[in-house]
Each structure stands twice: as structure tokens, then as C-alpha cells.
Legacy VTK file of the C-alpha trace (Angstrom):
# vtk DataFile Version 3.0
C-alpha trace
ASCII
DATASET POLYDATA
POINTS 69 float
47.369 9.126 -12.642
47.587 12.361 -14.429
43.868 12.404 -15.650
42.975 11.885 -11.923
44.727 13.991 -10.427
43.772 16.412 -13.654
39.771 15.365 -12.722
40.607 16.384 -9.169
41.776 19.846 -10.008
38.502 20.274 -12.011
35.883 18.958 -9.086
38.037 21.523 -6.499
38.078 24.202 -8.875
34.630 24.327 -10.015
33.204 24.008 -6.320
35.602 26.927 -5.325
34.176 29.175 -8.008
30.083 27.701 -6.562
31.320 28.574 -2.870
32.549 32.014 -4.602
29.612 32.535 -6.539
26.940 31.683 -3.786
28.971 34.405 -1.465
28.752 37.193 -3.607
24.591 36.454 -4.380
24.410 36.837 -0.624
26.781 40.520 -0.525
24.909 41.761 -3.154
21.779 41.165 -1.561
22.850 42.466 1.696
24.714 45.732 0.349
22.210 46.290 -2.699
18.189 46.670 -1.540
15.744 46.295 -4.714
17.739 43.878 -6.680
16.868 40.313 -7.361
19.629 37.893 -7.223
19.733 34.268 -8.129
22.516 32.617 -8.054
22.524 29.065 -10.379
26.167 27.049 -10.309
28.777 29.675 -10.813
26.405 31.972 -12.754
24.796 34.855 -10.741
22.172 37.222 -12.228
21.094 40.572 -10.844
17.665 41.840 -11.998
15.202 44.541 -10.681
13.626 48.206 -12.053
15.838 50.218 -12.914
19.008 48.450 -12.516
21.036 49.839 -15.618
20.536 53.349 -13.767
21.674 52.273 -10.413
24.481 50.169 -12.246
25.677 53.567 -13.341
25.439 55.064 -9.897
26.418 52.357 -7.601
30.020 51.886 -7.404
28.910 48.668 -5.373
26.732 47.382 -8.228
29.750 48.321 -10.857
32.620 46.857 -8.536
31.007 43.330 -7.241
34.148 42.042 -6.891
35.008 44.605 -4.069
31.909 42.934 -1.945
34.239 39.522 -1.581
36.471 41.165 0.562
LINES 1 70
69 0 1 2 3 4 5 6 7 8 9 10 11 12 13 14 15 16 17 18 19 20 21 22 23 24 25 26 27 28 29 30 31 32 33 34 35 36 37 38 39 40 41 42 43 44 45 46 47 48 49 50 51 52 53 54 55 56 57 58 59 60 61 62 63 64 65 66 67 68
């Protein structure tokens, strides 16, 4: 019972954080022009020219959590 309910837990966890993961790749490609996002499971990976420079600039690209709100 406990391992079930403890494999449970892990499905509904692990698709919350793929639901979360999938909505900031789309933010960040609405609020963020240039940058190429691809989002794989619950990783997401920005790339483009010249990113480290806008990184330093952008408070959106430094703060992607504030895009989930």
C-alpha cells in the first residue's frame, strides 16, 4: 500500500514538474525573441548568439521563474 501510494506521488510529481517545464519553454519564447528553447522532460535549455550577454542584461532571462506567474 505504501509503495503505491509512494509510486503515485512520483508519477504526479514528475508530470507536474513536465506540465511546469513545458510552460516556461513557451514564456520564454514568447517574452525572449532570438533564443532557442527546447524543452526535453523537465529539462529546458536556452541557446542562441549572444545569450551570456543578454543573460546579464535581461532581468527576464536571469529571473525565469518570474515568467510562471
Amino acid at each position: 500500500m505504501l509503495e503505491q501510494l509512494k509510486a503515485r506521488g512520483e508519477r504526479v510529481g514528475r508530470q507536474a514538474a513536465a506540465d511546469t517545464a513545458g510552460r516556461l519553454g513557451e514564456r520564454v519564447r514568447e517574452a525572449v525573441p532570438g533564443v532557442s528553447v527546447t524543452v526535453e522532460g523537465i529539462v529546458v535549455t536556452l541557446s542562441g548568439r549572444g545569450l551570456w550577454r543578454r543573460w546579464l542584461a535581461d532581468p527576464a532571462l536571469r529571473w525565469l521563474g518570474g515568467l510562471l506567474r
